[in-house]
N, C-alpha and C positions, 0 to 999 in steps of 0.2 A: 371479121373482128367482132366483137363483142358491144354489149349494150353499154351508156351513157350508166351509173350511179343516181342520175335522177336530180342532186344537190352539188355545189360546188364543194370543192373540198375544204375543209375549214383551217384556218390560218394560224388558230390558238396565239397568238398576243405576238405574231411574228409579222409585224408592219410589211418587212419585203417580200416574205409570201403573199400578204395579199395583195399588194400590189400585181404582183407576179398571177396571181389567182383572177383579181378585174382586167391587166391584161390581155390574160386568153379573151376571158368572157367579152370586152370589146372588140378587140380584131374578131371575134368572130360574127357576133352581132354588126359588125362596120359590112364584112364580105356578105352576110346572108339578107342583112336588110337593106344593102346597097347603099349606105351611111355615109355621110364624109365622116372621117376619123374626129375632126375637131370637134364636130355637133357630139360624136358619142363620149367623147373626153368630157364632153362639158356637161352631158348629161348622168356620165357616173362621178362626175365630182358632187354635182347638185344633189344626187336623188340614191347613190348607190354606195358612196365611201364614206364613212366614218360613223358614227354611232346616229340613233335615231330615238327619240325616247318610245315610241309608239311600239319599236322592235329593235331591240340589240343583237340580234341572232342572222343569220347567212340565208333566212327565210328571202325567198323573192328575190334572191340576188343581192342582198344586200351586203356588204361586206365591212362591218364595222371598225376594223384596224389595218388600214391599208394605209401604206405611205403613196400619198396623192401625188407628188413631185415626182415619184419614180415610176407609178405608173404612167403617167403624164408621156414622160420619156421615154419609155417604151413602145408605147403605140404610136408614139410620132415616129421615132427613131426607124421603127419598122414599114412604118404607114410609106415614110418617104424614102424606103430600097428595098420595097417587098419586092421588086423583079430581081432583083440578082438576086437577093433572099431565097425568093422562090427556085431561083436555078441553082444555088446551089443545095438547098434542102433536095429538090428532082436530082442530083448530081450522085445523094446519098441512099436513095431509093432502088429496088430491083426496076431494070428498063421496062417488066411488065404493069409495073406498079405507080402509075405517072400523080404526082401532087393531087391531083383534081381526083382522085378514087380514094383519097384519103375521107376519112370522119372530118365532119367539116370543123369540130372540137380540136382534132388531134392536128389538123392542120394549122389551126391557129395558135396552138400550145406551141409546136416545133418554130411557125413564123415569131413567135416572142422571142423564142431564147435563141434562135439566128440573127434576131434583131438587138439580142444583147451584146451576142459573143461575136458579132461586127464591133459592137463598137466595143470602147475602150476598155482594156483589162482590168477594171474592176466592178466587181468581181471577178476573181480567180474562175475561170473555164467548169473548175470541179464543182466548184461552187455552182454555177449556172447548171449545171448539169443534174447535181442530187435537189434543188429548188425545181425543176421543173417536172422531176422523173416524180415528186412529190405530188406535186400537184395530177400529174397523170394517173397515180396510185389514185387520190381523192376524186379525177372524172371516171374511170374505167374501171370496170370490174376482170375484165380478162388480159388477153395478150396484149393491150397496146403499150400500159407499160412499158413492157419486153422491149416490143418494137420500137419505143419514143427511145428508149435507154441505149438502143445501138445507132441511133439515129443521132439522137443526141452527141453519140461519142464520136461518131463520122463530124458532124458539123464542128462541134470543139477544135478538131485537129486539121480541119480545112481553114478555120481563123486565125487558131491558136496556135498553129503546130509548135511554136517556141516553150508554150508550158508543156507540152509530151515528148521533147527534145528529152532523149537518154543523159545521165547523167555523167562526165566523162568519168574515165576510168581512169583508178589509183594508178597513180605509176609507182612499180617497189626499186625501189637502187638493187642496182646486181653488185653482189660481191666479189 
């Protein structure tokens, strides 16, 4: 797969993108620094969400318009059912292709929106879906995209299967 972007992807004045955007960026920082989740919650509410007058910009991680409450919820959400999480994101993988060989980014992207589309339907599946294939657009410059997008669609219908449920079919009266 392809190299990192270098910068987070920028959120333009869309509060649950960023959330969704400090998300990734904590679960992956929690797994790579070996972090409890709540120390790094606490430390992107302090030092990484919402404007800064020194720097309003996504410089250094910082993420000016994120809704803190739903980020908040996400990385808990996720933090405390990342093993099934994790099995069933591996569930949605080629068997040569096991979790742990992922970008450690793109691992934590996929663990966010498994850890959405666990919990409650709302947001709409599709929704979770074009929010996160976003955000992978704004980490990735190559194939991962691609890859998060069918992954994505695999995890949606392993939670959701009621929103990809066909819709039934017209009955006509016979004459």
């Amino acid at each position: 797969m392809s190299a990192h972007k270098g910068k987070p992807p920028a959120a333009g004045g869309r509060p649950r993108t960023g959330a969704r955007v400090a998300a990734v960026q904590a679960l992956f920082q929690s797994e790579q620094a070996g972090e409890n989740p709540e120390s790094v919650i606490a430390e992107f509410v302090r030092h990484r969400l919402g404007p800064n007058e020194a720097e309003e910009s996504y410089g250094e991680g910082r993420i000016p318009e994120a809704d803190a409450k739903l980020f908040a919820r996400i990385v808990r959400n996720t933090a405390a059912q990342i093993e099934s999480l994790d099995e069933t994101i591996g569930r949605s993988l080629a068997k040569d292709w096991p979790l742990e060989k992922l970008d450690p980014v793109l691992r934590a992207l996929l663990r966010a929106a498994a850890g959405e589309l666990a919990s409650p339907k709302d947001p709409p599946a599709r929704v979770v879906i074009n929010e996160y294939l976003d955000i992978a657009n704004g980490f990735f410059v190559g194939d991962e995209p691609r890859f998060a997008n069918g992954v994505l669609d695999a995890l949606a219908r392993a939670y959701r299967a009621d929103e990809f449920a066909p819709a039934p079919a017209a009955t006509v009266p016979r004459a």
